[in-house]
MARLOLO-127861 format. One line per 2 residues: their letters; for each residue x, y, z of C-alpha. Coordinates in steps of 0.25 Angstrom, whole numbers. Example, Ala and Ser with C-alpha at 12.3 -4.5 7.8 and 13.67 -1.06 7.14 Angstrom:
<recs>
as) 49/-18/31 ~ 55/-4/29
</recs>
This chain:
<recs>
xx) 78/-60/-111 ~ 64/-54/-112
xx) 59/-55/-127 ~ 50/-46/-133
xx) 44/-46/-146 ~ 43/-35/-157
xx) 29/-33/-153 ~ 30/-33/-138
xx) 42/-26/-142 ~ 36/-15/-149
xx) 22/-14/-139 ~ 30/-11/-127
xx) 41/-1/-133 ~ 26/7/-136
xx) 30/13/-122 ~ 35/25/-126
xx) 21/27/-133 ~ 11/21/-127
xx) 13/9/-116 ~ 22/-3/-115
xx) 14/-13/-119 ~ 19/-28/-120
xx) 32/-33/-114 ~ 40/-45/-114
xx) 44/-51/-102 ~ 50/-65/-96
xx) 37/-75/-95 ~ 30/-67/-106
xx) 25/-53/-110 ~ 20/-43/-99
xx) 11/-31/-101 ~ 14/-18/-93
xx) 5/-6/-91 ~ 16/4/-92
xx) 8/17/-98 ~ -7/19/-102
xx) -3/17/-115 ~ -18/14/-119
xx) -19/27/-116 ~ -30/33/-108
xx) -46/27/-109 ~ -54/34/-123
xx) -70/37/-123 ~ -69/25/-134
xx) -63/16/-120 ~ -72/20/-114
xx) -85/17/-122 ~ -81/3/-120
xx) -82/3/-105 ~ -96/5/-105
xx) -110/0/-108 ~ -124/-4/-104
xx) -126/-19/-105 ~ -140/-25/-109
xx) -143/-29/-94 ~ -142/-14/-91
xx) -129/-13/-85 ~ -119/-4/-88
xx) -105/-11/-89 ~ -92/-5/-87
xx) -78/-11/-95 ~ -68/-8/-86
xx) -56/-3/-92 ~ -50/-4/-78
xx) -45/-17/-72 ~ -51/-21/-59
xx) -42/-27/-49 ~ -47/-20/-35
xx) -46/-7/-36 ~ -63/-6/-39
xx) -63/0/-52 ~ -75/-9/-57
xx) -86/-2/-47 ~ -79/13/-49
xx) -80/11/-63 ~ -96/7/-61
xx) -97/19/-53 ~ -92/29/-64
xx) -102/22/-73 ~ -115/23/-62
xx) -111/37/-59 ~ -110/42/-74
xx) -122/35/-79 ~ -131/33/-67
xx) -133/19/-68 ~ -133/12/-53
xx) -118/6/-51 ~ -126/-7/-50
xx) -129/-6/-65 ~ -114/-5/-68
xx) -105/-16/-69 ~ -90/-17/-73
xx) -82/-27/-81 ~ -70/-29/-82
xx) -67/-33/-98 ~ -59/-39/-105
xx) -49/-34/-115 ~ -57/-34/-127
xx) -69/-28/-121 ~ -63/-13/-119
xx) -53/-5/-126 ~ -40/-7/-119
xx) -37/1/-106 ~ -26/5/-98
xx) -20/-4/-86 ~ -27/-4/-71
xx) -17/6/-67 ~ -13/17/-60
xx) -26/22/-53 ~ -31/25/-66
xx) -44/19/-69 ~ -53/29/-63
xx) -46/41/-67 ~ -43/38/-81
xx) -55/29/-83 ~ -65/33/-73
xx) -68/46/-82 ~ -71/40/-95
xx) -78/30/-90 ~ -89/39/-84
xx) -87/47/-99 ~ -92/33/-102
xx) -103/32/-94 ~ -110/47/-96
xx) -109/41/-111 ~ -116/27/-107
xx) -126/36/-99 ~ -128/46/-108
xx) -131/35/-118 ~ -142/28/-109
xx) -147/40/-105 ~ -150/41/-121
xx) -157/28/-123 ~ -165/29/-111
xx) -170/41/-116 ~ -174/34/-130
xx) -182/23/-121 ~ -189/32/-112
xx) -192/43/-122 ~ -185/55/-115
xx) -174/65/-115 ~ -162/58/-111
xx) -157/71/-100 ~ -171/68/-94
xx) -165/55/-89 ~ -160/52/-77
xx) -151/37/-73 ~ -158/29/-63
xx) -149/20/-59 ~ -153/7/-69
xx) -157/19/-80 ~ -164/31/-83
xx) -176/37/-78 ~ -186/47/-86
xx) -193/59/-78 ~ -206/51/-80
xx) -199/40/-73 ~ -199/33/-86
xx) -185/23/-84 ~ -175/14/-92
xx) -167/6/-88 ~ -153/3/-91
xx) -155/-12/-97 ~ -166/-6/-104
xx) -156/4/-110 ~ -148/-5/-115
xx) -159/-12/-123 ~ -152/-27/-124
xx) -138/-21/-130 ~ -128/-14/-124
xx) -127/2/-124 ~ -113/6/-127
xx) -106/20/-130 ~ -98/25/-137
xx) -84/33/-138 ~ -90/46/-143
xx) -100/47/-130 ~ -90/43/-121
xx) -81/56/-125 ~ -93/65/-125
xx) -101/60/-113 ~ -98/69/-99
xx) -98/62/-88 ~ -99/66/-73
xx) -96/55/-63 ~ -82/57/-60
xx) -84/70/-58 ~ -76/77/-44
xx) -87/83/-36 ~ -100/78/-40
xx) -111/71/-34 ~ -109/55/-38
xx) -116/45/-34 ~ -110/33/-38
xx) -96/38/-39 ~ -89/39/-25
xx) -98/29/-18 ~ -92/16/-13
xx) -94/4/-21 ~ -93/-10/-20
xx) -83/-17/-28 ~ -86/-23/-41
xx) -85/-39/-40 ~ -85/-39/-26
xx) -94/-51/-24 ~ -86/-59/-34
xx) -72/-54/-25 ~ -76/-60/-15
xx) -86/-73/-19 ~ -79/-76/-32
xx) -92/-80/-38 ~ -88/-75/-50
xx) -75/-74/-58 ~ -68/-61/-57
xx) -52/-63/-57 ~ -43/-71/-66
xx) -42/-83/-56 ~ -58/-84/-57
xx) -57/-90/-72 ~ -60/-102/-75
xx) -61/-106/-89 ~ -63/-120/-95
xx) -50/-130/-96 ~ -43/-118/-90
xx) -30/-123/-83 ~ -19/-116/-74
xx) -4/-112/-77 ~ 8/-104/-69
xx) 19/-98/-76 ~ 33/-101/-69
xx) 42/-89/-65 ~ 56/-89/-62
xx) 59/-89/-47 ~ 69/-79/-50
xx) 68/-64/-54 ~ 71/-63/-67
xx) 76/-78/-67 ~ 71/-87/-80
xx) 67/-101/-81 ~ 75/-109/-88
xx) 67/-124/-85 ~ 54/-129/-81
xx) 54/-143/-79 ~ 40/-148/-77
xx) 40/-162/-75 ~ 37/-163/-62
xx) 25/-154/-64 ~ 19/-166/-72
xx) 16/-175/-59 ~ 6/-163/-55
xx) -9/-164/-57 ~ -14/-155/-67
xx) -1/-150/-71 ~ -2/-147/-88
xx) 12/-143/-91 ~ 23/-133/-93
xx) 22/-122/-102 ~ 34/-113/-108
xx) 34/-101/-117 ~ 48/-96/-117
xx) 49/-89/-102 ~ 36/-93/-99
xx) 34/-105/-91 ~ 21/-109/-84
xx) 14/-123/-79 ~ 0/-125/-82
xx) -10/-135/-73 ~ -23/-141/-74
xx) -27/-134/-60 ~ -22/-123/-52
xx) -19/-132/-42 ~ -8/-140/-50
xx) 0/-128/-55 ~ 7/-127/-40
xx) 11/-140/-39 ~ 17/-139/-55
xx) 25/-127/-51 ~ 30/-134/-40
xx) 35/-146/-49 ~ 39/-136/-58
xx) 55/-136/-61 ~ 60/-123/-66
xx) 74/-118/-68 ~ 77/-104/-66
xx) 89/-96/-72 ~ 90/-83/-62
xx) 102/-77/-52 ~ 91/-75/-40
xx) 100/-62/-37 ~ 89/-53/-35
xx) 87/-47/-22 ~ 81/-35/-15
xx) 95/-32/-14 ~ 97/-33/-29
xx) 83/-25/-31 ~ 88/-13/-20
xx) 101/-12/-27 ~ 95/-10/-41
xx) 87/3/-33 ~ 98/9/-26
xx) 94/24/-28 ~ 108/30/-19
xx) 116/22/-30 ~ 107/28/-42
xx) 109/42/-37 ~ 124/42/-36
xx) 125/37/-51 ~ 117/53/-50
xx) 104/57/-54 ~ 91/45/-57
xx) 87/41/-72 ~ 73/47/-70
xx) 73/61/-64 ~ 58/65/-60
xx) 61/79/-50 ~ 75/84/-56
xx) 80/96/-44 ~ 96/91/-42
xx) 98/86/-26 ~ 111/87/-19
xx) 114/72/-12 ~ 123/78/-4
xx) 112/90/1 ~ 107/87/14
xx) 93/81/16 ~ 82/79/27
xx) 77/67/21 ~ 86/57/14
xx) 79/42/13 ~ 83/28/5
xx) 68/22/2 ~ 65/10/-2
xx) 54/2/-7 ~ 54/-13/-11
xx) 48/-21/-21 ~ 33/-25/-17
xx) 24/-34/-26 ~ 9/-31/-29
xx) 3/-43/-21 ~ -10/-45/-29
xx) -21/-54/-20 ~ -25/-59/-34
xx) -11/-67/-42 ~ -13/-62/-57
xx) -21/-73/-64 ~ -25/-75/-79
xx) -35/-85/-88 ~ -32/-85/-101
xx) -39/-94/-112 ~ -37/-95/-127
xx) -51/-97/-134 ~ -52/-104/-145
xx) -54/-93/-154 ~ -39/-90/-150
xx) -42/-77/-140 ~ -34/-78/-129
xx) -43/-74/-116 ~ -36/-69/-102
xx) -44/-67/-90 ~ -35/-59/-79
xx) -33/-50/-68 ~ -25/-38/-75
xx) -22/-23/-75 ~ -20/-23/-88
xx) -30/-33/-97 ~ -24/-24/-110
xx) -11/-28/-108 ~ -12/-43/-103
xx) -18/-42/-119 ~ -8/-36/-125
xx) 2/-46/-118 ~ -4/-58/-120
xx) -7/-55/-134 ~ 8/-50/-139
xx) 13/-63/-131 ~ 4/-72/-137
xx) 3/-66/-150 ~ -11/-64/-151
xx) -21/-53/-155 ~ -25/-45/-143
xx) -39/-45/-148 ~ -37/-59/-146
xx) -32/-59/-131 ~ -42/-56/-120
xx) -39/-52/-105 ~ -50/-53/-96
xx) -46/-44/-85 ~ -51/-48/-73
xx) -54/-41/-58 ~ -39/-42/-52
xx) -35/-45/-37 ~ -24/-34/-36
xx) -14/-30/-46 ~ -9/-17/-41
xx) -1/-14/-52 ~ 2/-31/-53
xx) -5/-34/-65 ~ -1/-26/-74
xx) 8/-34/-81 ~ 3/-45/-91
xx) 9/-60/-84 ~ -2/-70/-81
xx) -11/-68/-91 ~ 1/-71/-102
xx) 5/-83/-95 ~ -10/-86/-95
xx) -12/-84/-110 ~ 3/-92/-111
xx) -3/-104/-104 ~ -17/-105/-111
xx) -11/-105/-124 ~ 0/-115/-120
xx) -12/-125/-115 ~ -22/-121/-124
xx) -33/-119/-110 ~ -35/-107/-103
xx) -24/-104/-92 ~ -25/-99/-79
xx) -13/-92/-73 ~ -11/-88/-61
xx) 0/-82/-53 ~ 5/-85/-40
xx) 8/-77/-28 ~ 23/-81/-32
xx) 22/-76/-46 ~ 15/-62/-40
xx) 28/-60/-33 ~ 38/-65/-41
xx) 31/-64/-56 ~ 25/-51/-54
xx) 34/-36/-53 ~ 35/-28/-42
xx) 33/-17/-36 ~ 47/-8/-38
xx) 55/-7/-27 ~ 61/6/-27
xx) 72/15/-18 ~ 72/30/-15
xx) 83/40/-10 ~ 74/53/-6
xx) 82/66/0 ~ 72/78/3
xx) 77/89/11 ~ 66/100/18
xx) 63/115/15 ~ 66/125/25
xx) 51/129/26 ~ 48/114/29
xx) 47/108/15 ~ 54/99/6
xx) 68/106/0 ~ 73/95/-8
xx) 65/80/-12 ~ 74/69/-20
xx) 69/56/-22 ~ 77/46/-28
xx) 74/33/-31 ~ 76/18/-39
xx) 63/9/-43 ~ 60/-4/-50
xx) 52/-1/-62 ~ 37/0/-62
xx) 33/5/-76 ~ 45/-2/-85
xx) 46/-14/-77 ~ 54/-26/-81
xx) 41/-34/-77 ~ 36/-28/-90
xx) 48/-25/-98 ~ 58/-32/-106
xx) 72/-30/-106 ~ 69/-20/-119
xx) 59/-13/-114 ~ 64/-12/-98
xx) 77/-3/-106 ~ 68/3/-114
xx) 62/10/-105 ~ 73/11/-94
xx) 74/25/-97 ~ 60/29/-95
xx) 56/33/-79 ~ 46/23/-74
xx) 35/29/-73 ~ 30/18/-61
xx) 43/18/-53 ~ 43/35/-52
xx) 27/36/-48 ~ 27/43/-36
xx) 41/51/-36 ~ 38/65/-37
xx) 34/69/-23 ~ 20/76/-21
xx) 29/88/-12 ~ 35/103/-15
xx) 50/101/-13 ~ 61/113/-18
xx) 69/100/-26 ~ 66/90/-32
xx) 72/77/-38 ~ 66/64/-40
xx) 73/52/-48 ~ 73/35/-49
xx) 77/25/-57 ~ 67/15/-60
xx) 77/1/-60 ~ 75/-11/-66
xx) 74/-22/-55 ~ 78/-36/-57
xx) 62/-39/-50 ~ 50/-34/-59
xx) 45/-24/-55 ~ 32/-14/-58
xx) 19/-7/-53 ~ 14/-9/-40
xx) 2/-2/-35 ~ 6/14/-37
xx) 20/10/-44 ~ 29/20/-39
xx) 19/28/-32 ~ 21/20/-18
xx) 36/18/-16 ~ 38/32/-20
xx) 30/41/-13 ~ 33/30/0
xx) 46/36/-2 ~ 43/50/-6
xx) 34/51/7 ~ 45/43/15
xx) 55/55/14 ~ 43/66/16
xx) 39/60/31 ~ 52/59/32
xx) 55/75/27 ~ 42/78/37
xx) 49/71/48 ~ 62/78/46
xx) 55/91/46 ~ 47/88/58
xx) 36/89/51 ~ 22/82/52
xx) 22/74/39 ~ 10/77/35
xx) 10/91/36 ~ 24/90/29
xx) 17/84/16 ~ 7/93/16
xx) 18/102/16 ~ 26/100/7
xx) 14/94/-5 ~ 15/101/-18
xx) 6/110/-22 ~ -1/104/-32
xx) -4/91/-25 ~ -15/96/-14
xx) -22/84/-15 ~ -12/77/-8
xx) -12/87/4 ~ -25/84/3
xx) -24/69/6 ~ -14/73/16
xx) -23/83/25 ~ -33/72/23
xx) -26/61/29 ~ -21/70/38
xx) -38/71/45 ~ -38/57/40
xx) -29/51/50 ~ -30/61/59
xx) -13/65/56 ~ -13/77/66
xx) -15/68/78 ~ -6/55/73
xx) 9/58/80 ~ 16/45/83
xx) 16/38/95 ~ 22/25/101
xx) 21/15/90 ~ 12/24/81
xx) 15/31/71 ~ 9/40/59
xx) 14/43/46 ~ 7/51/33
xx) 10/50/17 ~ 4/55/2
xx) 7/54/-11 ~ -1/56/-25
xx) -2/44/-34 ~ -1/48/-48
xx) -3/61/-47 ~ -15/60/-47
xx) -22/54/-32 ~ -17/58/-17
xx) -17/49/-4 ~ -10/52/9
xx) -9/41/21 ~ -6/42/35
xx) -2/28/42 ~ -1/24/57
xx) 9/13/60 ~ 10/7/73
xx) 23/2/77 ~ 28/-3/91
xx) 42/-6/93 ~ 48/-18/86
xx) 33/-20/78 ~ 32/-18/64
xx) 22/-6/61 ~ 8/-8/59
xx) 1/2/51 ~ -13/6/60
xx) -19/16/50 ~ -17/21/38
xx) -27/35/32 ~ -25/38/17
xx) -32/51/11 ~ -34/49/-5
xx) -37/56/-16 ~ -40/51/-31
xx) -51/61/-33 ~ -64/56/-37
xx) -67/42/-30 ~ -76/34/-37
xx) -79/21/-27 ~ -73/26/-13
xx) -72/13/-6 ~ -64/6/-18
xx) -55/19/-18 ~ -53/16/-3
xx) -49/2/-4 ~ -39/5/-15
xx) -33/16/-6 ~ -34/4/7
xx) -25/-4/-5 ~ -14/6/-5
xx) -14/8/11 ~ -13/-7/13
xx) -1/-7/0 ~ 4/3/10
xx) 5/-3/20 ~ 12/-14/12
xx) 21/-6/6 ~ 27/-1/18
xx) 27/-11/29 ~ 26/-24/19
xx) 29/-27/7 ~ 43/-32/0
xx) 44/-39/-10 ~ 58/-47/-9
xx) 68/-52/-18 ~ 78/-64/-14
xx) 89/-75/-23 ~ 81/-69/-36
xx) 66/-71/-29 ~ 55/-63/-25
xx) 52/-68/-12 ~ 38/-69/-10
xx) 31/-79/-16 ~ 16/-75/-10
xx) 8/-66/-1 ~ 13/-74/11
xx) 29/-69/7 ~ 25/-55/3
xx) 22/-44/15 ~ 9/-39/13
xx) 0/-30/23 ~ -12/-41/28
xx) -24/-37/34 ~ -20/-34/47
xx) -10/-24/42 ~ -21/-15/35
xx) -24/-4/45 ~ -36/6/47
xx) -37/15/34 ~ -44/27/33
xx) -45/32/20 ~ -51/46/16
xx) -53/49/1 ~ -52/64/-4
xx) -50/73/-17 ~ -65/67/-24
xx) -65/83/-30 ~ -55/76/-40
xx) -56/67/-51 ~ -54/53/-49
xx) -39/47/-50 ~ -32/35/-45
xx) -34/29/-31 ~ -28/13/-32
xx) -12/17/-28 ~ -15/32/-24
xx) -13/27/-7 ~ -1/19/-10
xx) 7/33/-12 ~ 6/35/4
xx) 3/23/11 ~ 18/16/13
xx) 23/29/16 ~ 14/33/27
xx) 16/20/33 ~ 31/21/34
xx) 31/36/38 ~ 21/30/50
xx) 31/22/54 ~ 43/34/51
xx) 34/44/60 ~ 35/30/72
xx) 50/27/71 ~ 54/39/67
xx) 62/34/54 ~ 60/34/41
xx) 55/22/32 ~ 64/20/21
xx) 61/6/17 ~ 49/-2/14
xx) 43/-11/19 ~ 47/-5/32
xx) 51/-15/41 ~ 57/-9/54
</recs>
């Protein structure tokens, strides 16, 4: 039974008004970014997040984790742009906790959109500050100025320059001027110079020489030594024993250390930890009965309707089940885990003034904080997480685990700890992506529309998530509608009736966000059943989207006509072994894409995707190529997503135990992409997911348009 204490206790029932914010759970307390309940950043943030050094760089806190996705060098572009400063005089840090105010998780596709703004309000201050003193030092009026790249420039060619400027001391601002100062760098529709110009990532020689340290596994610290938490084999077994005697013949091996549910070897040398863990006797209390059998039962959708309507009603119009439809499909998609090439990691050093240090690849350093600190009963002042660049996390590392079992560890031996996971404790310790099951019934209009549109379906939670939750807090909020497991559902077309329902279930396997949350899995389906109305209708399904799109969501037929030229879609018919197929969604409600796929597929082969062309729009782009790679991210998920990835369930166990067990897209499975970025008229919103709501479903629908019958269940296999 999960314990929690008052405190914990108190904190996460904060939900209602604020956030959940500390949870216990078996192995210790875990942290879940459920809400922005830090709310959204402040002038006073943001006066934090800039400055200019005494060498005469500008430096930039990022408030934004940095695992990929490039904001470091998009966040130095806003700054260049706004103040005029070369790009090269700019540099991003990412600090730790006690360096900035405390700011919301890397999620979402947020950090430009919400953060992107304030920050260039941040920089007209800075600039407009400089510009002042600049004018002090030259003896001139300070609109007379103009930037110069390194600093400002006089009319009579009179210059200062930036490390001048800051004259030996650091020139800060200061929340007032932050809310007063007008910036014009985000701006749709103006001339920019820095921002919407490709730029190389930030780090990029240390990625790839490693000459500097830049992750968690980089740290080394003095007299630091290595430890590995022990994990039930079984989901949701316990371990009742852990006999380590035969551990003790092991070079390097230090010893056993136990903290209620918390059980972990610790090792001179990285190298000893395998063969301890191996030596290692554990008893396990478990019934192994969980299966994917187990799991599908749980989401039975058909079952749910006959008991009559959904617990979470989101489009209300009454259906007939008996009425006849064109379109009547059983959908589903399985659990997938998130794969990170980098396996969460975490240093973690008491100093001998007592503060506790953490140095980890998070998206969330506020949290791992807050966790650590409630669990260990410390001050947060007197916890600090170093949040490092991360190797992926899509949605991952959101959680607090390794840097707790870290602190755990370096409290216990009284050195710094390094933990890190393994590519069995990804799969097996880490949640999942929701599996889900959809029943969708759509009938079409007389005039070649949609009449009728119900979408039905059962999920694993993403949101309250028992990965997250205690037993008190997963029935606490079992009456709320997960707001993760529903992202996604309401279609972006017209249709005379709606209703749209689910159930978010609570699966014997964690489960939680994966890249999009429910975005991917329910428009794969939503777009599923639309190919399939198109083809019922005998229409091209394209033009059947284009058709039938709401009116107010013309940036989405906007992506579609452009993929549409892209690809070249009025000349792509399938042919022997070729096939074409098209799809679109909106992320958020707030960005657009629209794929078209080509699958080749001979006879008894399995199908090969040749091309894929994705048009996009998230407004305002503010490095191109990094936008490009993100969107290359999602295709290639895509792809996974529908010919790949399954993550299985067997006697109690997840099955796979590394990357060699799990299916995953390699190399040669990436095809061509093209990839043609519209809608920079608007402003700037969220790009990381945004592709994820079309890929798998073009794929599949490729493959429909070839065989001529509808995919219904992912991986497709045949």
């Amino acid at each position: 039974m999960t314990e929690l204490s008052r405190r914990s206790l108190l904190k996460a029932l904060g939900w209602a008004t604020g956030g959940i914010i500390v949870f216990g759970g078996a192995g210790g307390a875990r942290a879940f970014p459920t809400f922005p309940y830090r709310g959204a950043p402040t002038p006073e943030d943001a006066a934090v997040w800039l400055s200019l050094r005494p060498g005469g760089e500008i430096e930039v806190f990022s408030p934004r984790a940095e695992f990929g996705q490039g904001i470091a060098v998009a966040l130095r572009q806003i700054v260049s742009e706004e103040t005029g400063v070369g790009l090269e005089f700019v540099r991003c840090r990412l600090p730790g906790t006690g360096m900035i105010r405390p700011a919301r998780a890397t999620v979402g596709s947020d950090s430009i959109k919400d953060f992107g703004p304030l920050l260039a309000q941040a920089a007209a201050a800075l600039a407009a500050a400089m510009r002042a003193r600049a004018a002090t030092l030259i003896g001139v009026p300070a609109e007379s100025l103009t930037p110069s790249g390194d600093g400002f420039k006089a009319a009579s060619g009179a210059t200062v320059t930036l490390s001048r400027l800051a004259k030996g001391k650091p020139l800060i601002i200061d929340e007032q001027a932050v809310a007063t100062a007008e910036p014009h760098s985000l701006r749709p529709g103006r001339a920019h110079t820095v921002v919407g110009q490709a730029q190389p990532t930030d780090d990029i020689d240390a990625i790839v020489t490693a000459t500097r340290p830049i992750y968690a596994d980089d740290i080394r610290l003095p007299d630091m030594v290595h430890g590995a938490a022990i994990r039930p084999e079984l989901v949701g077994g316990r371990i009742e024993a852990a006999d380590d005697t035969a551990c003790r013949a092991v070079p390097g091996y230090l010893g056993l250390h136990r903290d209620g549910d918390f059980i972990a070897v610790l090792a001179e040398r990285r190298g000893a930890l395998r063969p301890a863990l191996a030596a290692l006797e554990v008893t396990t209390r478990g019934d192994g009965k969980v299966d994917d059998a187990t799991i599908a039962a749980a989401l039975d959708v058909d079952a749910a309707l006959a008991g009559g309507a959904l617990e979470h009603v989101l489009e209300s119009d009454d259906m007939d089940p008996a009425a006849d439809y064109d379109v009547d499909l059983t959908l589903d998609v399985p659990m997938a885990g998130h794969v990170p090439m980098e396996p969460r990691t975490a240093v973690a050093r008491f100093r001998d003034d007592g503060k506790l240090e953490i140095w980890t690849g998070t998206q969330d350093a506020f949290f791992a904080r807050a966790v650590v600190a409630d669990e260990l009963h410390l001050d947060e002042d007197d916890v600090v997480v170093h949040g490092l660049r991360t190797g992926g996390a899509f949605g991952g590392k959101t959680l607090c685990t390794v840097e707790l079992e870290a602190a755990r560890l370096a409290r216990a031996a009284g050195r710094p700890v390094k933990v890190q996971w393994s590519r069995r404790d990804e799969f097996a310790g880490n949640f999942q992506r929701q599996p889900s099951r959809h029943r969708i019934r759509a009938r079409l209009a007389p005039d070649g529309g949609i009449d009728a549109w119900w979408h039905a379906f059962r999920a694993g939670h993403v949101i309250f998530t028992s990965a997250a939750l205690g037993p008190i807090l997963q029935f606490a909020t079992s009456f709320v509608p997960d707001m993760g497991s529903k992202r996604g559902a309401l279609p972006p077309y017209r249709a005379r009736r709606k209703r749209i329902e689910f159930e978010d279930v609570r699966l014997p396997v964690p489960t939680g966000p994966w890249r999009g949350l429910g975005a991917g899995p329910n428009s794969w389906a939503i777009e599923t059943a639309i190919d399939a109305l198109a083809r019922q209708a005998n229409r091209d399904p394209l033009a059947f989207r284009v058709g039938a799109i709401a009116a107010d969501q013309p940036r989405l037929a906007a992506v579609l006509r452009q993929v549409a030229t892209l690809s070249n879609w009025s000349d792509r018919r399938p042919d022997a072994g070729r096939g074409y197929g098209v799809a679109c969604g909106v992320y958020k409600g707030m960005s657009y894409a629209a794929v078209v796929a080509e699958v080749a597929m001979a006879d008894g082969d399995a199908p090969r995707v040749s091309g894929l062309w994705c048009a996009h729009d998230c407004g305002l782009v503010i490095n191109p190529d990094q936008v490009r790679a993100q969107i290359e991210g999602n295709l290639v998920w895509g792809l996974g997503m529908a010919l790949h990835e399954r993550l299985e369930v067997r006697d109690g166990r997840i099955q796979a135990d590394s990357h060699a067990d799990y299916p995953l897209p390699r190399f040669s499975d990436v095809p061509a992409i093209d990839i043609a970025l519209i809608g920079q008229e608007h402003v700037s919103s969220g790009a990381g997911e945004t592709a994820i709501v079309a890929a798998s479903a073009a794929i599949t629908n490729a493959i429909s348009a070839l065989t001529g019958t509808t995919i219904t269940r992912l991986p497709y296999r045949g």
